[in-house]
PDB file with one MODEL, atoms N, CA, C and O in Angstrom:
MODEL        1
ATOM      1  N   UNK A   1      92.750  94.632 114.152  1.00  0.00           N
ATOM      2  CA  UNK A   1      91.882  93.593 114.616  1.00  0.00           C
ATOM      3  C   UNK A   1      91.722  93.630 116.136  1.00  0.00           C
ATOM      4  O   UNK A   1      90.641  93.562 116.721  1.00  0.00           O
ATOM      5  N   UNK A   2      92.695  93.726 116.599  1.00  0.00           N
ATOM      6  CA  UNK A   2      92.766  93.671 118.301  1.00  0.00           C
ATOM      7  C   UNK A   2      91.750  94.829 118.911  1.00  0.00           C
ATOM      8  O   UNK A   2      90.883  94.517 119.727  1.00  0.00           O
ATOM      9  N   UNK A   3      91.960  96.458 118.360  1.00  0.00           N
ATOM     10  CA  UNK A   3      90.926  97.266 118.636  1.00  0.00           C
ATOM     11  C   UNK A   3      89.754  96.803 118.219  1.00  0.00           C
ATOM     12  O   UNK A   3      89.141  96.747 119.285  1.00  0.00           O
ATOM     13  N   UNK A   4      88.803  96.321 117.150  1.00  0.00           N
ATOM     14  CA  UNK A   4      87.774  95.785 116.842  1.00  0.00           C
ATOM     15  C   UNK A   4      87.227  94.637 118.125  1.00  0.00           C
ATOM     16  O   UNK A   4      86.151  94.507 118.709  1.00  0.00           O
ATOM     17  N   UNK A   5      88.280  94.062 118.192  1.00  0.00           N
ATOM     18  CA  UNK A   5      88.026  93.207 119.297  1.00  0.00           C
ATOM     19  C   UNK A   5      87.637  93.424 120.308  1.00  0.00           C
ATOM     20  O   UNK A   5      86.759  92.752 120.849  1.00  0.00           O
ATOM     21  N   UNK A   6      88.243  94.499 120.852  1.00  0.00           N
ATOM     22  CA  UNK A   6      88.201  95.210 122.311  1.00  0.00           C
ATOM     23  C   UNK A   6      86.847  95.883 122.649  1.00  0.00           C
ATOM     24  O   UNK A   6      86.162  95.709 123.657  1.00  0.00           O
ATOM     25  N   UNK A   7      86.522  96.989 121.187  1.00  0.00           N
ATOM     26  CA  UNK A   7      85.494  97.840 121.794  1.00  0.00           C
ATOM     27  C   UNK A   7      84.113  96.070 121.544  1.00  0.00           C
ATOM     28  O   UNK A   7      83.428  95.731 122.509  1.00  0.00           O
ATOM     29  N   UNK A   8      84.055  95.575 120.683  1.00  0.00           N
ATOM     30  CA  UNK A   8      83.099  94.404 120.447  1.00  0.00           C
ATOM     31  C   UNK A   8      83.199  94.088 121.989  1.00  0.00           C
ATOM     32  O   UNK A   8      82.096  94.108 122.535  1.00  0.00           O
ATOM     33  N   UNK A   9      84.069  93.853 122.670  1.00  0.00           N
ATOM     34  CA  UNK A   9      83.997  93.317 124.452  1.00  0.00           C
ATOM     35  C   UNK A   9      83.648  93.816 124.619  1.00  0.00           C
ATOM     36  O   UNK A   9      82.469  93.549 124.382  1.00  0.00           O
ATOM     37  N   UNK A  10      83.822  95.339 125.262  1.00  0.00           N
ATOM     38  CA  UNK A  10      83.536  96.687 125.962  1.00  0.00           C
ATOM     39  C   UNK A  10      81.767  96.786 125.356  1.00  0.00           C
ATOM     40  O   UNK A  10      80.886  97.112 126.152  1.00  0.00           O
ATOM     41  N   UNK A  11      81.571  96.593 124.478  1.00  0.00           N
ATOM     42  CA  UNK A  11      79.663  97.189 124.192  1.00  0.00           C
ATOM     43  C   UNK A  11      79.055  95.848 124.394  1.00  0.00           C
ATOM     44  O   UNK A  11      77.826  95.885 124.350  1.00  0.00           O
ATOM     45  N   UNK A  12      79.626  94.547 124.625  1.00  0.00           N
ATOM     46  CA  UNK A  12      79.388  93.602 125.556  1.00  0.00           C
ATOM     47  C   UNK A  12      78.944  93.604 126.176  1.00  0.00           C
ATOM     48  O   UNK A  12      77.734  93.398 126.270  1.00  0.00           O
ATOM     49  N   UNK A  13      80.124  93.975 127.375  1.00  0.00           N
ATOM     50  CA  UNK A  13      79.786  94.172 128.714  1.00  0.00           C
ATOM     51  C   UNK A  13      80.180  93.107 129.663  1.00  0.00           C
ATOM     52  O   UNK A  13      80.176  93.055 130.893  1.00  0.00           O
ATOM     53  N   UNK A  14      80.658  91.946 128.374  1.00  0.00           N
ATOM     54  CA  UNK A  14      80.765  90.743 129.356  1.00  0.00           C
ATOM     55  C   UNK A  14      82.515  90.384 130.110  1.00  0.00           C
ATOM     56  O   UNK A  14      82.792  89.464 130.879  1.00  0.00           O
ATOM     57  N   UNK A  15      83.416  91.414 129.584  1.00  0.00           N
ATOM     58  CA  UNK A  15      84.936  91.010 130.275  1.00  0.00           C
ATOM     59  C   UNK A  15      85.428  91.183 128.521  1.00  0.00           C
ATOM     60  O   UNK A  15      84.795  91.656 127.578  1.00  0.00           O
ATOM     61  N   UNK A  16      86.737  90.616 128.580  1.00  0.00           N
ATOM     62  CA  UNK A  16      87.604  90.875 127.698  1.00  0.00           C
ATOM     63  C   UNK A  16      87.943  89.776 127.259  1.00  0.00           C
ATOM     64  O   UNK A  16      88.643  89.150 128.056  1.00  0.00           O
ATOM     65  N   UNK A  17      87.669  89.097 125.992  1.00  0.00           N
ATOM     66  CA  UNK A  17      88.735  88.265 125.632  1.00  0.00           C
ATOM     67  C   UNK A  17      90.101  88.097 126.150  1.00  0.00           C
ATOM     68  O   UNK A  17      90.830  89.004 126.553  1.00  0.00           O
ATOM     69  N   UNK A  18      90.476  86.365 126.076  1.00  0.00           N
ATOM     70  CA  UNK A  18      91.356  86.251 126.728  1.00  0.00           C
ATOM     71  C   UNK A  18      92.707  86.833 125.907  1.00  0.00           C
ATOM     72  O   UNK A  18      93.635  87.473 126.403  1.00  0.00           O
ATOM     73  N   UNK A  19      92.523  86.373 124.334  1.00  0.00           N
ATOM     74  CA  UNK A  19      93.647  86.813 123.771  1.00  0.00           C
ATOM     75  C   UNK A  19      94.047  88.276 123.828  1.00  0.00           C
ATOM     76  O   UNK A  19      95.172  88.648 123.496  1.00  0.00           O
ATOM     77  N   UNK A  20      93.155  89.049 124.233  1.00  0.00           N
ATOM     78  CA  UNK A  20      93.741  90.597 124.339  1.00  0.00           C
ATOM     79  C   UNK A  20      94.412  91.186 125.835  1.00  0.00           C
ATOM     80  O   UNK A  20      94.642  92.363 126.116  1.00  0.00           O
ATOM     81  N   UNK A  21      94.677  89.775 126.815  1.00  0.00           N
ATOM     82  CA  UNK A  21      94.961  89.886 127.753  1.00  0.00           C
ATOM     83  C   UNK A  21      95.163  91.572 128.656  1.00  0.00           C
ATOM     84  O   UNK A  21      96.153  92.177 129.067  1.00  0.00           O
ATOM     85  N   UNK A  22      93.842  91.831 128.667  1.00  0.00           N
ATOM     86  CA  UNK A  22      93.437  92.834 129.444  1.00  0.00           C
ATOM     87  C   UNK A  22      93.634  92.665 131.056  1.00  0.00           C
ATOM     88  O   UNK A  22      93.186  91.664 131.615  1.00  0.00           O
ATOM     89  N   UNK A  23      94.361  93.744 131.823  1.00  0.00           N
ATOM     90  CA  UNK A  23      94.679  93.371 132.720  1.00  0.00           C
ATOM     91  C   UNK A  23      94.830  94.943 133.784  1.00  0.00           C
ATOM     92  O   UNK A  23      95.191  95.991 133.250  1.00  0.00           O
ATOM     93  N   UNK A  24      94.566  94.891 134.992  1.00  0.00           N
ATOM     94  CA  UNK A  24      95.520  95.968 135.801  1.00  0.00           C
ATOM     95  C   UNK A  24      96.854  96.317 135.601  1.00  0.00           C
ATOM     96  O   UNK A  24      97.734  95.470 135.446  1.00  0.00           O
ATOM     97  N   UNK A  25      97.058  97.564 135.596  1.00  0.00           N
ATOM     98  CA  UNK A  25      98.462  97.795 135.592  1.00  0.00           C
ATOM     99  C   UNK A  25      98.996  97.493 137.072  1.00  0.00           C
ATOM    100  O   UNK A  25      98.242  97.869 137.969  1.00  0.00           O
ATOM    101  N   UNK A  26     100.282  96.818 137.485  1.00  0.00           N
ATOM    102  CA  UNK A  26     100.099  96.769 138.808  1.00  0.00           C
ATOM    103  C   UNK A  26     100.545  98.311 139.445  1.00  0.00           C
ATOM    104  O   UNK A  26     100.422  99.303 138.727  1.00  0.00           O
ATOM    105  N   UNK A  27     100.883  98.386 140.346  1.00  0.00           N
ATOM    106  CA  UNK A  27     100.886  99.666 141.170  1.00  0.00           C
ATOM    107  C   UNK A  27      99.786 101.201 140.458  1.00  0.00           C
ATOM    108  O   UNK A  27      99.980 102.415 140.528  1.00  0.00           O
ATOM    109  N   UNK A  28      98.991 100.624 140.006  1.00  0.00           N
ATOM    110  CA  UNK A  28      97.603 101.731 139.657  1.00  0.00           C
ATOM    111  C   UNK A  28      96.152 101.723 139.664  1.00  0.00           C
ATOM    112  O   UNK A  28      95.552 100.880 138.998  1.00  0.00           O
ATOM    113  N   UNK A  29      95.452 102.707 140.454  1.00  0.00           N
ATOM    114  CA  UNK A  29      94.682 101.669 140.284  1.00  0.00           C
ATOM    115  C   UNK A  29      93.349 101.836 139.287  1.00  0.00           C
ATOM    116  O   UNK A  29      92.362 101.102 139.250  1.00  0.00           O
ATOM    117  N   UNK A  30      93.628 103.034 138.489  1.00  0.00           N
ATOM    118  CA  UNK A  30      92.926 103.315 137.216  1.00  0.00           C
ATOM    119  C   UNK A  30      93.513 103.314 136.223  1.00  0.00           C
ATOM    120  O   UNK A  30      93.088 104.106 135.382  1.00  0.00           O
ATOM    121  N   UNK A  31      94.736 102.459 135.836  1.00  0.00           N
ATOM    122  CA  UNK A  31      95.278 102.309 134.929  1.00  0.00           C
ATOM    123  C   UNK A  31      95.466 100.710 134.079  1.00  0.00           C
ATOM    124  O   UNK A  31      96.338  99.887 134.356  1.00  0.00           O
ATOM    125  N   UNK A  32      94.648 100.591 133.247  1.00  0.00           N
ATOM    126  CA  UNK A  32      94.222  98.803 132.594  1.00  0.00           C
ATOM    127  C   UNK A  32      95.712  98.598 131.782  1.00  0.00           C
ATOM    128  O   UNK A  32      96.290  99.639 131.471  1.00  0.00           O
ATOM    129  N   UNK A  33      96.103  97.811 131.566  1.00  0.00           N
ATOM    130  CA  UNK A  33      96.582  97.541 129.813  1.00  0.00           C
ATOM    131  C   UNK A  33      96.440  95.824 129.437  1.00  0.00           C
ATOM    132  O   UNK A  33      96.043  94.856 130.084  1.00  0.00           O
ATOM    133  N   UNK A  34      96.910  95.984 128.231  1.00  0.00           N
ATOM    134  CA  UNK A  34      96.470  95.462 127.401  1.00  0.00           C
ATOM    135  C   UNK A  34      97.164  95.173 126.228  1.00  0.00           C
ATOM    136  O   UNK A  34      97.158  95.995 125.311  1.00  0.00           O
ATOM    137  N   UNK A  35      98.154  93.420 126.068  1.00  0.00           N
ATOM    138  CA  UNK A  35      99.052  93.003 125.722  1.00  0.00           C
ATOM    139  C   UNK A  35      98.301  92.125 124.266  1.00  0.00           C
ATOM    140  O   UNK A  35      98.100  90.932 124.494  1.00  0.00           O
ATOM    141  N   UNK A  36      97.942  92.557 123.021  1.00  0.00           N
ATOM    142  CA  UNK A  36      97.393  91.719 121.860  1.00  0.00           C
ATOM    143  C   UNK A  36      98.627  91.117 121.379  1.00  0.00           C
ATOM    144  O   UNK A  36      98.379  89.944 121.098  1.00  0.00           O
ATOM    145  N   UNK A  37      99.781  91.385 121.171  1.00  0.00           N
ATOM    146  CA  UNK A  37     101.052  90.093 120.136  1.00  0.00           C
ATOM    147  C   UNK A  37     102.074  90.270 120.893  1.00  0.00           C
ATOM    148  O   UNK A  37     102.253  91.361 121.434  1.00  0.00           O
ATOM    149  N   UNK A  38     102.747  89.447 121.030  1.00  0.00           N
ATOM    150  CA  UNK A  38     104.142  89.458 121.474  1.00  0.00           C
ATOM    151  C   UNK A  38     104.822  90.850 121.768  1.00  0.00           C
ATOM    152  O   UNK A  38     105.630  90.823 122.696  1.00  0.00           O
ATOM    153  N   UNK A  39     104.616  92.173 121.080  1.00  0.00           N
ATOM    154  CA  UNK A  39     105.582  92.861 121.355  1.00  0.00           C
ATOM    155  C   UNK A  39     104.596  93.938 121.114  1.00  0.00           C
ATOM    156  O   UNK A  39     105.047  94.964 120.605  1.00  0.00           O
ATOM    157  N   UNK A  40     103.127  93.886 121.432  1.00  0.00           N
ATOM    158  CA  UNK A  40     102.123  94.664 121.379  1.00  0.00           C
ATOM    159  C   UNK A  40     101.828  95.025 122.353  1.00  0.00           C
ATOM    160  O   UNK A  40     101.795  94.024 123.069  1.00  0.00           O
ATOM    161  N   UNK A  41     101.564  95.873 122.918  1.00  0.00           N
ATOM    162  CA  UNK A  41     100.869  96.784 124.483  1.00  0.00           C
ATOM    163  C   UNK A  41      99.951  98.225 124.220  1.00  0.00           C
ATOM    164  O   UNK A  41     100.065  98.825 123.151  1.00  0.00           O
ATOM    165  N   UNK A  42      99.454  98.489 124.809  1.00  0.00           N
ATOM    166  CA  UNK A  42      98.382  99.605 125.305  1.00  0.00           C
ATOM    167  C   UNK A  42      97.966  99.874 126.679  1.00  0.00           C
ATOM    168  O   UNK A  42      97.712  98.983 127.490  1.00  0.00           O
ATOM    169  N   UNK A  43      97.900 101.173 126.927  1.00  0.00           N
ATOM    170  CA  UNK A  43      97.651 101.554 128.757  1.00  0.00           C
ATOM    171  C   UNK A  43      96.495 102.272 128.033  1.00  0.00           C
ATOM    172  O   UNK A  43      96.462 102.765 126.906  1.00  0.00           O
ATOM    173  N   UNK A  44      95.473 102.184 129.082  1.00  0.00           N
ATOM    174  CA  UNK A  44      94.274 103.325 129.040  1.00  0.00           C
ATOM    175  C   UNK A  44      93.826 103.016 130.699  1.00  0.00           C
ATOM    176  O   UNK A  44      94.198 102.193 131.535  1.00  0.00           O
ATOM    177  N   UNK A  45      92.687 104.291 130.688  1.00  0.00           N
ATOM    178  CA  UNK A  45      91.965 104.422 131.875  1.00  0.00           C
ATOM    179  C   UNK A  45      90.531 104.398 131.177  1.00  0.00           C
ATOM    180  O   UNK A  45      90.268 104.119 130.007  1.00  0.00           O
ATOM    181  N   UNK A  46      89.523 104.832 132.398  1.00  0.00           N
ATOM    182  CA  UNK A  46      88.444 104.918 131.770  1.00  0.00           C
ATOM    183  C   UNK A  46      87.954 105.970 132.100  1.00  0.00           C
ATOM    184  O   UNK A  46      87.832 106.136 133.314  1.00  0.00           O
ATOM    185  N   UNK A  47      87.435 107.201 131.073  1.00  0.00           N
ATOM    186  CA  UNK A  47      87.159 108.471 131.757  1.00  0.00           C
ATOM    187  C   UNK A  47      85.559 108.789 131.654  1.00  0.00           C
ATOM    188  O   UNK A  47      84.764 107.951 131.232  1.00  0.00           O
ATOM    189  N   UNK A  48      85.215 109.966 132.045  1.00  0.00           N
ATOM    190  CA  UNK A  48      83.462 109.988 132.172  1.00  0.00           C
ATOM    191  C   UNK A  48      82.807 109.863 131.063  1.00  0.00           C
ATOM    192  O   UNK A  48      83.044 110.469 130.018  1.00  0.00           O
ATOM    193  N   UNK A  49      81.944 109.056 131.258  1.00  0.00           N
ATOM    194  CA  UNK A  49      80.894 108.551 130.511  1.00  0.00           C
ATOM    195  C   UNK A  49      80.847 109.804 129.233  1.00  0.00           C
ATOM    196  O   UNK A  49      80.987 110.972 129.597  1.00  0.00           O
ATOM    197  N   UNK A  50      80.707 109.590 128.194  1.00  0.00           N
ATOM    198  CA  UNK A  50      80.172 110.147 127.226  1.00  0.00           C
ATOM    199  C   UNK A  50      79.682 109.502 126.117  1.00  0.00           C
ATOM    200  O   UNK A  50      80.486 108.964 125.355  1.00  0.00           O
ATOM    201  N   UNK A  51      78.420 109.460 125.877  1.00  0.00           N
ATOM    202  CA  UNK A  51      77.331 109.568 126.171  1.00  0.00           C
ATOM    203  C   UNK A  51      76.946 109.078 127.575  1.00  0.00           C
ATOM    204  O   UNK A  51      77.434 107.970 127.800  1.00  0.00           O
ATOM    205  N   UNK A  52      76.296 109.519 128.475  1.00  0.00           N
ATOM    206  CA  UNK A  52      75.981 108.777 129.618  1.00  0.00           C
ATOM    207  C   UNK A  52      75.538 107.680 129.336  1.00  0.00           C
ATOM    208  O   UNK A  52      74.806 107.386 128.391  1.00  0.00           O
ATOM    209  N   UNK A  53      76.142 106.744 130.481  1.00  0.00           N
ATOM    210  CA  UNK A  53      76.114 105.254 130.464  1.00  0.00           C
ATOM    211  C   UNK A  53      76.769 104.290 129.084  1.00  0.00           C
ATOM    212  O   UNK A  53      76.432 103.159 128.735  1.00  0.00           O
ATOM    213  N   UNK A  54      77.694 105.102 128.550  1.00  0.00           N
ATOM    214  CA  UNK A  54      78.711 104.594 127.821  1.00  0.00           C
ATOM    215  C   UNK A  54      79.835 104.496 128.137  1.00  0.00           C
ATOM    216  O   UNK A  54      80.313 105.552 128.553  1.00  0.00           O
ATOM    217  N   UNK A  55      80.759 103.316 128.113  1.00  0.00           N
ATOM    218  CA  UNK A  55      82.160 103.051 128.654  1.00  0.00           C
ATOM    219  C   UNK A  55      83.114 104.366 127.558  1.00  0.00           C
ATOM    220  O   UNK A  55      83.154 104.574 126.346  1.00  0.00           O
ATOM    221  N   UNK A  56      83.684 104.927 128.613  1.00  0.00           N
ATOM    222  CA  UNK A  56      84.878 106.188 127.708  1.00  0.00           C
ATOM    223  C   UNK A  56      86.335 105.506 127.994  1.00  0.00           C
ATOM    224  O   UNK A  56      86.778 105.422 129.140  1.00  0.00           O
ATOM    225  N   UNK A  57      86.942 105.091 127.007  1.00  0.00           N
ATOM    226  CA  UNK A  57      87.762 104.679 127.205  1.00  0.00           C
ATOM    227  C   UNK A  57      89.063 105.827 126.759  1.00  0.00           C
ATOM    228  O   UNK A  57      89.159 106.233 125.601  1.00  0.00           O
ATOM    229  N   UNK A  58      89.958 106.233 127.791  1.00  0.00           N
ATOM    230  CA  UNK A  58      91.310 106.666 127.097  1.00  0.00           C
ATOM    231  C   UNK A  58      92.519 106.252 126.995  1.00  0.00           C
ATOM    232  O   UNK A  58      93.217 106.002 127.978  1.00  0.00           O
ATOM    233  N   UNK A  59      92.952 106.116 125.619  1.00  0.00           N
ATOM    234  CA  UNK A  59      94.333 105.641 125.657  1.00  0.00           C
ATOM    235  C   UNK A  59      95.383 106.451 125.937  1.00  0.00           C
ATOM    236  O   UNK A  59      95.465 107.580 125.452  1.00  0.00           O
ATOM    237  N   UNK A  60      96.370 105.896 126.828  1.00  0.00           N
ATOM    238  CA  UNK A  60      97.548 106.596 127.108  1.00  0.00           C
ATOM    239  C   UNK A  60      98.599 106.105 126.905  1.00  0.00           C
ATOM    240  O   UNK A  60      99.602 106.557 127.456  1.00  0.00           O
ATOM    241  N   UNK A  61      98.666 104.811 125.871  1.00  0.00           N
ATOM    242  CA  UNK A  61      99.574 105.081 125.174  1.00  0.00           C
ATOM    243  C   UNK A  61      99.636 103.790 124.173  1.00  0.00           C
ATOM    244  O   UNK A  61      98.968 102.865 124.634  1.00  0.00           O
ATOM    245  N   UNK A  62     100.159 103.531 123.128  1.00  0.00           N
ATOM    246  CA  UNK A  62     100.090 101.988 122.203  1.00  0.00           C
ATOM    247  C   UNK A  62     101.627 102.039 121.515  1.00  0.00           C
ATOM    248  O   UNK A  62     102.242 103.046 121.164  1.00  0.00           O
ATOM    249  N   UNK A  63     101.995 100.825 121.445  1.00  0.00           N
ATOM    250  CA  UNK A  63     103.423 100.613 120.351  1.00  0.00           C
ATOM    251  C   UNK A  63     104.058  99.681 121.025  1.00  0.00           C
ATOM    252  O   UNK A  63     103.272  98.771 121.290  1.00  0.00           O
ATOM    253  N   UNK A  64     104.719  99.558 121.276  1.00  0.00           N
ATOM    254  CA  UNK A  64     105.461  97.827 121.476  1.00  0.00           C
ATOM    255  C   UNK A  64     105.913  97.735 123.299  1.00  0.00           C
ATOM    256  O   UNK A  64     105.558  98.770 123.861  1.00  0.00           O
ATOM    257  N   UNK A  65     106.510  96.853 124.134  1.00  0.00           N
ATOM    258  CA  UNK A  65     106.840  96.639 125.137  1.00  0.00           C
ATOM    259  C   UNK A  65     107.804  97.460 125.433  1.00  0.00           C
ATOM    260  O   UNK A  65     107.663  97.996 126.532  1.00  0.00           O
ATOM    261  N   UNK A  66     109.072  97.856 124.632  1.00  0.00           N
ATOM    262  CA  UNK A  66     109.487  98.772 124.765  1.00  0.00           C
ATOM    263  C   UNK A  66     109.605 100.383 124.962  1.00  0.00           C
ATOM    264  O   UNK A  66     110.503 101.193 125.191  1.00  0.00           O
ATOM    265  N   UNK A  67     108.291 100.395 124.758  1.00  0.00           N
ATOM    266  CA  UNK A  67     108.212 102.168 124.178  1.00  0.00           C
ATOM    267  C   UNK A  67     107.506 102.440 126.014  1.00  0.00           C
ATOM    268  O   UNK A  67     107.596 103.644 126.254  1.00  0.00           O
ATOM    269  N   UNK A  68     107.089 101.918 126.838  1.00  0.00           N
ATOM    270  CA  UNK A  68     106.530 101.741 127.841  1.00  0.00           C
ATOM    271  C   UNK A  68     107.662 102.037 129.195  1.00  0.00           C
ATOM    272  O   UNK A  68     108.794 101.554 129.182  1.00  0.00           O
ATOM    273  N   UNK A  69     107.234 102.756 130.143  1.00  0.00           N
ATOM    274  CA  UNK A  69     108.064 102.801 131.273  1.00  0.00           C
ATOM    275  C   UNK A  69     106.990 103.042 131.946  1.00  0.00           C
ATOM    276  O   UNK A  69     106.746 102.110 132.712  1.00  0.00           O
ATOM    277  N   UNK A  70     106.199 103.932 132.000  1.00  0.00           N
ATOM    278  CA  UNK A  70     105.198 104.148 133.006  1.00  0.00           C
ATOM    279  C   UNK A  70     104.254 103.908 132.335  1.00  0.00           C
ATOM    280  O   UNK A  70     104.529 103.892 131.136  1.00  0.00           O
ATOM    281  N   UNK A  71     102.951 103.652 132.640  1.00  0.00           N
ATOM    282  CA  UNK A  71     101.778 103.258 132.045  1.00  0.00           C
ATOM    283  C   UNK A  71     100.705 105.218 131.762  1.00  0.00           C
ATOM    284  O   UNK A  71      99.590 105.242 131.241  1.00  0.00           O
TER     285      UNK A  71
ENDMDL
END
């Protein structure tokens, strides 16, 4: 549900729902993540357009708060 959610924002255009608390990673400064349940996380960046003028999103990494050290 949370991915459904996300790209539905992203082809938006308008920001991110709050519950998917999308955010900067701090010390990066092309690196987002993105906290959906209690013990849920995801890091991505955003890489070149493909199709042009489409948001490319890559994930670098998903699974719980723990599994995380660097983004």
């Amino acid at each position: 549900m949370a991915v459904a959610q996300f790209v539905a924002d992203l082809r938006a255009g308008a920001g991110f729902r709050r519950g998917l608390r999308v955010k900067k990673t701090q010390g990066y400064d092309d690196v987002w993540e993105m906290s959906w349940a209690p013990d849920g996380r995801a890091t991505f960046h955003y890489g070149p357009s493909v199709p042009d003028g489409e948001p490319h999103v890559v994930w670098r990494g998903i699974g719980t708060h723990s599994n995380f050290t660097r983004p």
